[in-house]
C-alpha positions in Angstrom: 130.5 63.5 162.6 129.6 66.5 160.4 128.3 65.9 156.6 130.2 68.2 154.3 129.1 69.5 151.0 131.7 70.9 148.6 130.8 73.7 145.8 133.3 74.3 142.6 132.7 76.4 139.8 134.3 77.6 136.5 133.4 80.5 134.5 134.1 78.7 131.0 133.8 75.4 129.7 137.6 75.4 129.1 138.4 75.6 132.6 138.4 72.7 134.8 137.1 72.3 138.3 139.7 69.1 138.9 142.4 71.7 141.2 139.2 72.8 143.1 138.2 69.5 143.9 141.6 68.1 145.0 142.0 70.8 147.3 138.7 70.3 149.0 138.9 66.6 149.1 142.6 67.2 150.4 140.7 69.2 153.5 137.7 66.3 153.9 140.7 63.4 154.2 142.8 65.8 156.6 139.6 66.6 158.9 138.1 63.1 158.6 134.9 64.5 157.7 132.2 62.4 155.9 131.2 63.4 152.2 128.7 61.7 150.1 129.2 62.1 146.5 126.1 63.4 145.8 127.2 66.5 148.2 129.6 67.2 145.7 127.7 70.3 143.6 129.9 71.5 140.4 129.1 74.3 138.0 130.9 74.0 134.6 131.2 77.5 132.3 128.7 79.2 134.9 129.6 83.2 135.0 130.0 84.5 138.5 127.7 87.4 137.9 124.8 85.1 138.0 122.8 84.3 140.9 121.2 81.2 139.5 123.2 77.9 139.1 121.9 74.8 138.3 124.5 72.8 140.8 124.2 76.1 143.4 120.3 75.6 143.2 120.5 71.9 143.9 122.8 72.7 147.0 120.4 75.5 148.9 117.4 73.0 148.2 119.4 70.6 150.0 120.8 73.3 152.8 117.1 73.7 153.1 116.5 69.9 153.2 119.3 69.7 156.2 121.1 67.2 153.7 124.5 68.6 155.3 126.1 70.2 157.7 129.0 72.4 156.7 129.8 73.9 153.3 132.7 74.0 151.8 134.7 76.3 148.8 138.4 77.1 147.9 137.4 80.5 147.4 134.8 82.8 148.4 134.2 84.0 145.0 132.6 80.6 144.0 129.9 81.9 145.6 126.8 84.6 144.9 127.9 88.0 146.1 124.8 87.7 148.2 126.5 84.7 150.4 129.8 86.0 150.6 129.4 89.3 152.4 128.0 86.9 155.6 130.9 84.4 154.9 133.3 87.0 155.1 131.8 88.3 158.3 131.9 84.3 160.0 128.5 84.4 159.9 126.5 81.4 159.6 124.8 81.0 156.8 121.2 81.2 157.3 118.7 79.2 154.4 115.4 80.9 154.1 112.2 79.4 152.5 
């Protein structure tokens, strides 16, 4: 069975990640996939614009580390502009060193 990681983020402190999170935990329960919470990366008041993340940086060392298997986001723009061009393309996304 596939590991799943899931990735939310909010621009601003006074936004909350919560509807993000029920939505991809929603999809987990309806695939029967198998998280581990510490899969679960958030990003709190974190601007889009920025390519460094504390929670995004944890995840690719752990993409790196083969920690999990899939990836999963409500919404492409949670990611860096430099991942989402390959999502959007069905691409795989490829972890470099």
């Amino acid at each position: 069975m596939p590991c799943i990681a899931l990735y939310a983020r909010v621009s601003t402190s006074e936004q909350t990640v919560e509807p993000q999170l029920f939505a991809l935990r929603q999809y987990v329960a309806f695939r029967r996939l198998e998280l581990a919470e510490e899969h679960v990366y958030i990003d709190h008041g974190v601007s889009g614009s920025k390519d460094r993340r504390p929670a995004l940086d944890r995840l690719l060392a752990d993409a790196r580390r083969r920690r999990f298997d899939v990836l999963a986001v409500t919404k492409l723009d949670r990611l860096p502009t430099s991942m989402q061009s390959e999502s959007r393309r069905g691409s795989s996304l490829t972890i470099r060193r």
